[in-house]
C-alpha positions, -999 to 999 in steps of 0.1 A, spaced: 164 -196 -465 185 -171 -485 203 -192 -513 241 -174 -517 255 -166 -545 273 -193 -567 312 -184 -562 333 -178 -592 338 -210 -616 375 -206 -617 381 -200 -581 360 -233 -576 379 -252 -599 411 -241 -586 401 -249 -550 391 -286 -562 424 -286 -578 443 -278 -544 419 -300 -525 425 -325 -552 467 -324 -549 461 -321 -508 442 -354 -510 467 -375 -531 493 -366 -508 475 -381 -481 469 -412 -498 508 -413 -508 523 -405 -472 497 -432 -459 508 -460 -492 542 -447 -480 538 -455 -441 520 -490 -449 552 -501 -468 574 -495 -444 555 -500 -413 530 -518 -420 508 -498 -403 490 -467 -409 497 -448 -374 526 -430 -383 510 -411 -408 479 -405 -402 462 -366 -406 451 -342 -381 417 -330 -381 405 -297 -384 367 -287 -380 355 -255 -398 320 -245 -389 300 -240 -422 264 -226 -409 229 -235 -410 220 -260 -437 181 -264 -428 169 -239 -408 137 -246 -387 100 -238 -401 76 -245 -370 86 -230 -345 79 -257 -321 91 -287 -343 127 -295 -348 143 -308 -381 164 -333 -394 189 -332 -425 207 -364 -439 224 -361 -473 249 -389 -492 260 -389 -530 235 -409 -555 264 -420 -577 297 -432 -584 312 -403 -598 305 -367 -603 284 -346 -579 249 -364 -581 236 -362 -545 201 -371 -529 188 -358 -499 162 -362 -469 148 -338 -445 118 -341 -419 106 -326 -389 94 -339 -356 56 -336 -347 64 -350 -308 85 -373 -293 103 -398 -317 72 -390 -344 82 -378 -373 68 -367 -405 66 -341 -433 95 -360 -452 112 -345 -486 132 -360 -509 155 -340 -527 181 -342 -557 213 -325 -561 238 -325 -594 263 -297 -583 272 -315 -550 246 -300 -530 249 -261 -540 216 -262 -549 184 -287 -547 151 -297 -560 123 -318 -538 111 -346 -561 84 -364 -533 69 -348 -503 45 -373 -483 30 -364 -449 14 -391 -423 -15 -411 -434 -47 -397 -419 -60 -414 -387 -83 -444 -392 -98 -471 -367 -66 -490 -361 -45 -457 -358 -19 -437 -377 4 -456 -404 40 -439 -400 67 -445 -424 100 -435 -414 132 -432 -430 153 -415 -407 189 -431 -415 194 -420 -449 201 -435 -479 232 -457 -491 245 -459 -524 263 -492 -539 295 -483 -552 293 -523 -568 262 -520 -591 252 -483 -585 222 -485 -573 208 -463 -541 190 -481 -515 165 -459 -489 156 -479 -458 128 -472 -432 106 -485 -407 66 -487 -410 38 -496 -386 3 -484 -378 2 -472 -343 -26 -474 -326 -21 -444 -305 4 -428 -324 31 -434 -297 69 -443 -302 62 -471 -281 36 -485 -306 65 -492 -325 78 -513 -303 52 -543 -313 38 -530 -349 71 -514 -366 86 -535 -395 115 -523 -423 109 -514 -454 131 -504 -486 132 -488 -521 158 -492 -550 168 -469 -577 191 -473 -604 190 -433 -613 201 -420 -581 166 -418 -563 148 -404 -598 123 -427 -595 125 -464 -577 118 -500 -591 98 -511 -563 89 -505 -520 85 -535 -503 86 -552 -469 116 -573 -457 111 -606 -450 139 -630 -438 149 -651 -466 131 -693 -459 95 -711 -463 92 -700 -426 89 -662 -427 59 -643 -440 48 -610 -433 31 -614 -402 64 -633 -389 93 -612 -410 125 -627 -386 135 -655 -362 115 -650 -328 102 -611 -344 59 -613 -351 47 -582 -355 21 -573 -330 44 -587 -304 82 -571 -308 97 -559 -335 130 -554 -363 139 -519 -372 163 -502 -385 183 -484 -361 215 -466 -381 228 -456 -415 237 -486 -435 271 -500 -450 286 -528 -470 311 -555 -474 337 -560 -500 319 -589 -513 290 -565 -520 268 -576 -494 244 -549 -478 246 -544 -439 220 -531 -419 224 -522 -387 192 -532 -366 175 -537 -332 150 -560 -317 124 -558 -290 113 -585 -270 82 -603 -265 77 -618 -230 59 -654 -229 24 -641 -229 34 -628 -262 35 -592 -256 62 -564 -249 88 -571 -228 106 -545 -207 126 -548 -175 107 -526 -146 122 -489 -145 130 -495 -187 119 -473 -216 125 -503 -238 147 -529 -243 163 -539 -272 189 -564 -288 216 -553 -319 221 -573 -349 225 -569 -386 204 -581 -418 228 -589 -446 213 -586 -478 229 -603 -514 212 -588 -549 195 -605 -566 192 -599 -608 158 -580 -604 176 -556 -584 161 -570 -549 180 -580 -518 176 -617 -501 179 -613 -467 196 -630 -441 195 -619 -399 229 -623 -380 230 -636 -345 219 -610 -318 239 -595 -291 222 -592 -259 233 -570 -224 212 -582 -191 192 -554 -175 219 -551 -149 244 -539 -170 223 -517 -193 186 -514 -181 172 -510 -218 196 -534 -235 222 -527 -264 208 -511 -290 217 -487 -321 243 -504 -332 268 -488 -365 286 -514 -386 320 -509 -405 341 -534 -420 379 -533 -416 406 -538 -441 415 -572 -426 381 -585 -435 370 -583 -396 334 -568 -389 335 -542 -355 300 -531 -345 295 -501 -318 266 -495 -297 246 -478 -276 237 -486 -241 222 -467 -212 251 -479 -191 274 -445 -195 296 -460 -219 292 -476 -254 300 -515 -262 313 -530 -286 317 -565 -306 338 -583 -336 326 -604 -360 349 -627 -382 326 -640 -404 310 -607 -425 286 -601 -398 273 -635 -392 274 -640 -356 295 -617 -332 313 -621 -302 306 -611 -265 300 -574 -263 323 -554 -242 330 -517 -234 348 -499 -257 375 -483 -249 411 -457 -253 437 -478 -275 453 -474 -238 431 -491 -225 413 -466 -199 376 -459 -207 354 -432 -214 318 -419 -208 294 -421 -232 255 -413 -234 228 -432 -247 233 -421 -280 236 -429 -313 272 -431 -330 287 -438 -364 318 -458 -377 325 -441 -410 350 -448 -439 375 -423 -450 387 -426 -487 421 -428 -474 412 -460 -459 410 -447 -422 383 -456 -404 363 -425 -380 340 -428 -353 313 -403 -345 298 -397 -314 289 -378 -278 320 -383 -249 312 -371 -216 335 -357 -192 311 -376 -164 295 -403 -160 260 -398 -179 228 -396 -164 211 -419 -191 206 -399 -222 227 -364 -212 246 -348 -218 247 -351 -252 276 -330 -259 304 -323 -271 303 -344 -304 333 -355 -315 354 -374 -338 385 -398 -336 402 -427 -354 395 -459 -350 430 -483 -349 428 -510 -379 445 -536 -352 430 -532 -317 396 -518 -329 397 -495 -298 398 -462 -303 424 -435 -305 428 -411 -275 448 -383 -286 427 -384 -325 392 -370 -306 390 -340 -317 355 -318 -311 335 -314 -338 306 -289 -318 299 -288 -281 278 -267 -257 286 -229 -258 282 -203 -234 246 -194 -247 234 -227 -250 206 -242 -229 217 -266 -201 194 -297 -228 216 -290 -254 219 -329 -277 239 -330 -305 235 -363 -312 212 -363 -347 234 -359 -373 244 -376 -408 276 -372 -422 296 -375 -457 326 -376 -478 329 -345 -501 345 -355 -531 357 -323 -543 377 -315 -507 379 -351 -492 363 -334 -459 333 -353 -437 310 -330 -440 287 -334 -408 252 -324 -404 241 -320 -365 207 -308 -356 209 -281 -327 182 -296 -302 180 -274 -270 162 -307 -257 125 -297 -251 97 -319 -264 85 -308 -298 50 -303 -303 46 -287 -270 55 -256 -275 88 -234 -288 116 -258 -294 152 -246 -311 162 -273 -334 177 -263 -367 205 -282 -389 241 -269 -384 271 -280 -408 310 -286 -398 336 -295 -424 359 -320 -404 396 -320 -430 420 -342 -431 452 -324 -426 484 -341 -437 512 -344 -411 535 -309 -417 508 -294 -427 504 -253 -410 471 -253 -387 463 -221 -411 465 -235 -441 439 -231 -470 
């Protein structure tokens, strides 16, 4: 990939400048609109999305690849990045972690690991394919995965052998003070038996979205949870790919820079209202102090609980739906609940203009505002952040992506790979990483505005 040309220094630090003023007027016409309203509705921005182009392009032809990138710091332009590629079906490999200190302009790898050769009990995978989080509270950046030795390298060896793992670092992913399993905190859990009712072998606890936090500090990680029938192996409803359960692990530091961690009640959906469960759940707290968790479901919509006790326990899931109440299609797909600096809070995620059959279509992706006091989502705030063009293949998914706060612009910068929706490792697959800038325009503000 062709690296451009840095732009001029004092055309970048007047655009920060601009960006900068555009951004505190946003926060002041939404301080101004909470004072008097006590709500944030009436002012709240339009959204724009501005293409920005290939950010990791393929480099096997029949393997497609995946980009997530997040800041590695508090302030300044510190960023750390992953990328991967997919060997087959939900196998991944060929990881690189890369650093950034000019907010992503340009990058350096600092680890490259493939898979584990092939032994007698199978392949050990480790995956970390959510991305990293960084603790604005102590400043340290957290990277989360799964691993498991599949027997015959199959996504569905996962099911039974997978387990989470995670790394800390204090210097923005320079180097890491430890990798280690995690075990539910109590006399009771040990490797072999991480969680309540989870024994590896049988089901397991992965990680299954990009992590958050609470205000208090704690770490939330979205999870999900396969079941073992009574003979004590995998469970799955006939006709079902899987089926899984959502919950969260909540972890508190510790002074050595570990996390004790705790499991939160699961949520459950009988096979006759989603055969494979409810799974891939994303996490955000909201400024009341209430937890709202969205998920996915192969039901044609996604469903949703609240917790009021920092992700403890949760209550009955439900469809989400239009602050009007109507509903909309959805995909089995993942989604994301992500926090604006401003305070607003976006969701991320596939609509469909008909019901879905399972998995497609996966497209258009879109984005709209979540409202602080229903917790359902705002109609006329989707906006489309890519969808299926003329040229596109009928398979098109846009449904892999990370995304990010720039801190020079105050944009989410997305990152969607570009999947046309055949099987990698099979043959010529188009699956490179594409980039949209999705700003936050204040109300007033001219659609053409720079």
């Amino acid at each position: 990939m062709k690296r451009r040309s840095p732009p001029h220094r004092g055309r970048d630090i007047r655009q920060a400048d601009s960006a900068s003023v555009r951004r505190h007027r946003i926060l002041e016409l939404v301080t101004i609109a909470v004072s008097l309203t006590g709500t944030v509705a009436t002012a709240q921005p339009s959204l724009k999305v501005k293409k920005l182009g290939v950010s990791f392009p393929q480099r096997d032809p029949t393997q497609s690849v995946y980009e997530f990138v997040s800041y590695a710091g508090n302030r300044g332009s510190d960023m750390f990045r992953i990328r991967f590629e997919e060997l087959k079906d939900d196998i991944f490999s060929n990881f690189e972690l890369g650093l950034s200190s000019d907010h992503g302009r340009s990058w350096s790898d600092v680890e490259r690991w493939k898979a584990a050769p092939p032994g007698p009990d199978g392949r050990l995978r480790r995956l970390f394919i959510y991305g990293s989080f960084f603790d604005p509270k102590n400043g340290r950046l957290v990277l989360m995965g799964n691993e498991g030795m599949l027997r015959n390298d199959h996504p569905l060896d996962g099911q039974t052998n997978y387990y989470p793992i995670y790394r800390v670092s204090k210097d923005g992913g320079r180097s890491w003070l430890f990798e280690e399993r995690v075990i539910q905190s109590g006399k009771a859990y040990t490797k072999d038996h991480p969680f309540q009712d989870v024994r590896v072998g049988s089901n397991s606890l992965t990680v299954s979205n990009a992590l958050t936090s609470r205000a208090d500090g704690a770490v939330i990680v979205p999870v999900q949870i396969s079941h073992a029938g009574p003979d004590g192996k995998l469970f799955r409803p006939p006709g079902a790919y899987t089926y899984l359960d959502a919950a969260v692990l909540i972890g508190k530091w510790r002074d050595d820079g570990r996390l004790t961690w705790q499991l939160s009640r699961r949520l459950n959906l009988p096979p006759e209202k989603s055969l494979r469960g409810i799974f891939e759940p994303t996490v955000t707290e909201m400024p009341d102090g209430r937890m709202l968790m969205v998920c996915r479901t192969n039901s044609g919509r996604k469903w949703f609980s609240i917790s009021h006790n920092g992700g403890l326990s949760w209550a009955k899931p439900d469809v989400w739906r239009y602050t009007d109440g109507t509903l909309f299609f959805s995909p089995s797909s993942i989604s994301r609940l992500v926090r604006h600096s401003t305070g607003t809070c976006f969701w991320i995620g596939n609509i469909s203009p008909v019901h879905p059959r399972g998995n497609a279509p996966r497209y258009p992706l879109v984005i709209g505002r979540v409202d602080p006091n229903s917790l359902r989502l705002v109609r006329k705030s989707v906006t489309t952040i890519d969808s299926r063009g003329p040229n596109d293949p009928a398979g098109l998914q846009l449904s892999n992506f990370c995304v990010h706060e720039d801190r020079q612009t105050g944009n989410l910068i997305v990152r969607v790979t570009r999947w046309d929706g055949k099987p990698s490792g099979k043959g010529p697959v188009s699956g490179s990483v594409h980039a949209f800038a999705v700003e936050l325009q204040q109300p007033g503000t001219p659609k053409d505005r720079r």
